[in-house]
C-alpha positions as CSV (number, residue, x, y, z in Angstrom):
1,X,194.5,116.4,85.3
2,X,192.8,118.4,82.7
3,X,193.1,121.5,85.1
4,X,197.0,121.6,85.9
5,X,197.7,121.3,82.5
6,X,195.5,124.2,81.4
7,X,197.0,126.2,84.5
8,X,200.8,124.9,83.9
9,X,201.6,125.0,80.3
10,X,203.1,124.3,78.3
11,X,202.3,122.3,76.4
12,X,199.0,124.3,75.4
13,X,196.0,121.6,76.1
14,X,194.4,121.6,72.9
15,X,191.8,118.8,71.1
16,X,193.3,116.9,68.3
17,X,190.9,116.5,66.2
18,X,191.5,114.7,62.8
19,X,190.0,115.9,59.2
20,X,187.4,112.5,58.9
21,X,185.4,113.7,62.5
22,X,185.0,117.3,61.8
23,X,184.7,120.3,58.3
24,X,188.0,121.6,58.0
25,X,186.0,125.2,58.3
26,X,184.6,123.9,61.7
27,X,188.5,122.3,62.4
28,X,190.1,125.9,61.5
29,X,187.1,128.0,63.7
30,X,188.1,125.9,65.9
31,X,192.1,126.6,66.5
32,X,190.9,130.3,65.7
33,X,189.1,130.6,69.0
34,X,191.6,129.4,71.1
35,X,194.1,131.2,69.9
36,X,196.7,132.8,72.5
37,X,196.3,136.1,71.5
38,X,192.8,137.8,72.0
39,X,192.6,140.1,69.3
40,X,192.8,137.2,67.0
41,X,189.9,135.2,68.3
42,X,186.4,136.1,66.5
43,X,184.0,136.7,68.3
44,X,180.2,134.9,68.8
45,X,178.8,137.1,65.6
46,X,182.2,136.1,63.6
47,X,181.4,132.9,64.5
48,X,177.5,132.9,64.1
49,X,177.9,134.1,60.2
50,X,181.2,131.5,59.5
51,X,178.7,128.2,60.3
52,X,176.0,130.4,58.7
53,X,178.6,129.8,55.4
54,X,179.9,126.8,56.2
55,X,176.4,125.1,56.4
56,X,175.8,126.6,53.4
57,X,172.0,127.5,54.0
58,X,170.7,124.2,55.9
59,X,169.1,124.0,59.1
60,X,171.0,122.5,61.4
61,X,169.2,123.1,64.8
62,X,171.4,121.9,67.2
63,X,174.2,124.5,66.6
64,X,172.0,127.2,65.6
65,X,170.4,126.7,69.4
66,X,174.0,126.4,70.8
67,X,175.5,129.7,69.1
68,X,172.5,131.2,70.4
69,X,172.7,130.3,73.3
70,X,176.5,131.4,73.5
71,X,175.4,134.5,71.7
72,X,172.7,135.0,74.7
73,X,175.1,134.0,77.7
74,X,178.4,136.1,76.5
75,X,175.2,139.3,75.8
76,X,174.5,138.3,79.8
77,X,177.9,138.3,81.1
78,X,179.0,141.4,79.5
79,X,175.4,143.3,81.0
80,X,176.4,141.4,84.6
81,X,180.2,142.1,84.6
82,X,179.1,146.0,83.9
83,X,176.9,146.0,86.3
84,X,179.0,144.8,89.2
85,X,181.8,146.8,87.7
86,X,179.5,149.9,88.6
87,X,178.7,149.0,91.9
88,X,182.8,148.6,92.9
89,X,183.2,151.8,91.7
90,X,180.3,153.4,93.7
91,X,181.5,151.0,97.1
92,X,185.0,152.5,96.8
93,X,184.1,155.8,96.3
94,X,182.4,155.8,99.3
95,X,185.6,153.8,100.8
96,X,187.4,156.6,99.8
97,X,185.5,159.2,101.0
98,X,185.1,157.7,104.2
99,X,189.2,157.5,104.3
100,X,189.5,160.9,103.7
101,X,187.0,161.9,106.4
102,X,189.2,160.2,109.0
103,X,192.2,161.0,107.7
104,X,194.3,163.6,105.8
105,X,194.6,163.5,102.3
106,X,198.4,162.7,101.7
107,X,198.3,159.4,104.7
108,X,195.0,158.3,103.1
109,X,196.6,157.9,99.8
110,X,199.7,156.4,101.0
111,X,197.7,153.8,102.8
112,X,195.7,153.1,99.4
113,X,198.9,152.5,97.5
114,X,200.2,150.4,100.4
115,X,203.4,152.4,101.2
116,X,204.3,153.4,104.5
117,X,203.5,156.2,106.2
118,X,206.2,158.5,108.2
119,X,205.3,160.3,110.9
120,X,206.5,164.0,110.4
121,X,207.2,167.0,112.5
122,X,205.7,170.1,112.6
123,X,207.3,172.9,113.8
124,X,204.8,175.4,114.4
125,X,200.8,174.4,114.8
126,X,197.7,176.0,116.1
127,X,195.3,173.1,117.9
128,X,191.2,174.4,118.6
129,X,189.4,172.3,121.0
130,X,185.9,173.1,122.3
131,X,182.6,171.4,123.5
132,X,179.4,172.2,124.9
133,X,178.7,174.1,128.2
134,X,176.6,172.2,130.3
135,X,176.5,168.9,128.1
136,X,176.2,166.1,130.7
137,X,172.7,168.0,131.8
138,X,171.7,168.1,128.2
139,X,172.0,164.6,127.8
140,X,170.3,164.0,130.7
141,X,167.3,166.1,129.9
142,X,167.1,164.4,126.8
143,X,166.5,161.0,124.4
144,X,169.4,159.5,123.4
145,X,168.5,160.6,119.3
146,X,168.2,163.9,120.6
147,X,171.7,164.1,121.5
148,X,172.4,162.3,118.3
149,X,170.5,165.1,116.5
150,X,172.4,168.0,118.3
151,X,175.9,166.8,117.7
152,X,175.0,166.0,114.2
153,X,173.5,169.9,113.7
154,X,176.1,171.6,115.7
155,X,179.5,169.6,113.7
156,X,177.8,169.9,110.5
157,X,176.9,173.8,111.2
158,X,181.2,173.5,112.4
159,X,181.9,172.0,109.4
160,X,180.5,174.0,107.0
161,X,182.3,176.9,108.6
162,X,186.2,175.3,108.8
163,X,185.6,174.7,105.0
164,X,186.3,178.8,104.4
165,X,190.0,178.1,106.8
166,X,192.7,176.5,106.1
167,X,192.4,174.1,109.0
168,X,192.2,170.2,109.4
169,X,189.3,169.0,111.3
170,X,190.9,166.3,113.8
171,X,188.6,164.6,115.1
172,X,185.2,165.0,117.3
173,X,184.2,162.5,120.3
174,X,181.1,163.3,121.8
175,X,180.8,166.9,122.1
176,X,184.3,167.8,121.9
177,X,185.4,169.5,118.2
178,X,189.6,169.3,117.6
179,X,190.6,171.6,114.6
180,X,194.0,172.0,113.8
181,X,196.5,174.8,111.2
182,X,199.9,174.8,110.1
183,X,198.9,170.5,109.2
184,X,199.1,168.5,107.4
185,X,200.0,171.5,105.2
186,X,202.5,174.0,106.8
187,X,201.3,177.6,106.0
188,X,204.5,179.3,107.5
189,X,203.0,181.4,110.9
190,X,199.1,181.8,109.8
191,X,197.9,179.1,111.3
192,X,197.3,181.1,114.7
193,X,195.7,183.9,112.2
194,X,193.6,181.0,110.5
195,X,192.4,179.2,113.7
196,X,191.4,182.4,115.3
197,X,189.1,183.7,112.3
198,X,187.7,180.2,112.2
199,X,187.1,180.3,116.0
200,X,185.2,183.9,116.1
201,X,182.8,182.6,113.2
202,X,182.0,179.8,115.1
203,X,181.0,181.4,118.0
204,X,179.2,183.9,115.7
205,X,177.1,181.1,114.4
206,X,176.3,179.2,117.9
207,X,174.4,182.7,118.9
208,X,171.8,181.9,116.7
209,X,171.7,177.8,116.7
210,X,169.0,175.7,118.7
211,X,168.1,172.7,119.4
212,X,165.4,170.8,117.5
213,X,164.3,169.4,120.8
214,X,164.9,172.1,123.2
215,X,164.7,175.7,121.0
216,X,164.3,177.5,124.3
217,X,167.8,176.7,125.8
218,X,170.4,178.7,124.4
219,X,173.3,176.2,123.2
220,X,176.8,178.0,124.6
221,X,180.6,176.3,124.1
222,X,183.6,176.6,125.6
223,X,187.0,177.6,123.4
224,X,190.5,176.9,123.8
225,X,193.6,177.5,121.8
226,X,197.3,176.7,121.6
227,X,199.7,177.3,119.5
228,X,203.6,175.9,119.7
């Protein structure tokens, strides 16, 4: 009962409490702290010094122990509330990250605000697509966190270089690599230009890359383009 009326006022649920049971000080400390509007409530030091005056001196253990106590608790809350405040913001960083990774920008952001996305169309794109020359053999020649380890060397080493482009990275699965220009940001025709560069550094920087497992077999991939 006590609980729908604090959640449905009004009226307010409030203590009556009469002028023989209580100080008026303690009576008007009281109505102070549960007053409507925050700003206007003292807080736990206010309070700590007004039954400092009101008991004028004397020792009165039990609500000494109590406003310490509230003094501790609300010290505890506000160190715990922090705290979990902190980690959020670290977990939805990495949320957002992660979003953006799979994602472009512009949808990832949309989704986060909960509006809907519209698909667009592009005119005029450039798509890369490539993966690795004799891959199946690879994998069979080797553990499966050796495979791991490749794709994770090779798409970082990719990465690294699409970052210098203006290209979108699509998407990898397994040892294919999808890059695509001209979206989600339209760049008028240099997104043949773009994915072209991109595509002769990359096969500048595979001459030189090895395995961690097997440094002796050269590592070769296979290009394609389109553009439309």
């Amino acid at each position: 009962e006590i609980i729908e009326k604090v959640r449905r006022p009004p009226p307010l649920c409030r203590p009556a409490v009469s002028a023989d049971q209580a100080p008026l000080e303690c009576i008007h400390l009281m109505k102070q702290c549960w007053s409507e509007q925050p700003e206007k409530r003292p807080t736990i030091d206010q309070i700590f010094d007004q039954f400092k005056s009101i008991n004028k001196g004397r020792k009165t253990n039990i609500i000494d122990s109590m406003l310490r106590m509230l003094e501790q608790y609300s010290s505890n809350l506000e160190d715990l509330i922090r705290e979990r405040t902190e980690e959020l913001e670290i977990e939805k960083q990495k949320t957002d990250r992660l979003l953006t990774q799979m994602l472009p920008p512009s949808v990832a952001q949309a989704l986060k605000m909960g509006t809907p996305v519209e698909p667009e169309y592009f005119e005029e794109v450039t798509l890369y697509f490539s993966d690795i020359v004799g891959f199946t053999t690879i994998s069979a020649m080797s553990e499966p966190i050796e495979v791991v380890d490749l794709l994770n060397d090779l798409y970082t080493l990719f990465d690294a270089i699409i970052g210098s482009h203006d290209v979108y990275k699509v998407e990898t699965i397994g040892d294919a690599y999808m890059v695509a220009s001209g979206l989600p940001k339209r760049n008028g025709n240099r997104h043949a230009g773009e994915i072209a560069n991109m595509s002769l550094d990359i096969l500048s920087s595979v001459g030189t890359f090895k395995m961690r497992h097997m440094p002796e077999v050269p590592v070769r991939i296979r290009i394609g383009l389109h553009s439309g």
